[in-house]
Residue, then its C-alpha position, 0 to 999 in steps of 0.5 A: x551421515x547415510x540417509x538410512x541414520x537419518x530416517x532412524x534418527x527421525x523414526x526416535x525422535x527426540x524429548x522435548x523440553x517443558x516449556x510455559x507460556x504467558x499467552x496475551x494474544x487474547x484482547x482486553x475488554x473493560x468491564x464496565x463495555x456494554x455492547x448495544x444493538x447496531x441498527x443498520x437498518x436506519x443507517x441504510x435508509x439514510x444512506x439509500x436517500x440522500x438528501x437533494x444538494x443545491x446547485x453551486x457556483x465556483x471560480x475554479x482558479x486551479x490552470x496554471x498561470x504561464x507567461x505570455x512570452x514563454x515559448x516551448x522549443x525541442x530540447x536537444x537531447x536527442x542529439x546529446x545522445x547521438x554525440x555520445x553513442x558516437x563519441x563511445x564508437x569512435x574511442x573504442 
């Protein structure tokens, strides 16, 4: 097909057949919802003057526990890969 049948075919167009649409996009509201006024005034006010908090005390229990005979030493992983890449180099 030539790009000069496809404009032709464009500038034809086509016909389209009639279709019908049960649209239930739009939200049910109940009949018996009755909207009142929002007073944001009265909710700012409370939020703008909170009211004063009394000093707490707390046993924060939340650091771990560690056994005193538990030691942290270098793992040896630098050296694993080490052996790899030299095991890799000395095989191929």
């Amino acid at each position: 097909m030539s790009s000069q049948d496809l404009k032709d075919q464009l500038k034809t167009g086509t016909t389209l057949k009639s279709t019908t649409t049960n649209d239930k996009s739009q939200p049910l509201i109940e009949k018996d919802v009755k909207i009142q006024k929002n007073n944001h005034d009265q909710l700012l006010k409370e939020v703008s003057n909170p009211p004063s908090l009394t000093p707490t005390t707390t046993a924060d229990r939340s650091n771990p526990v560690i056994d005193s005979s538990a030691h942290i030493s270098a793992n040896g992983r630098n050296a694993l890969l080490n052996d790899i890449k030299n095991h890799a180099t000395t095989t191929a």
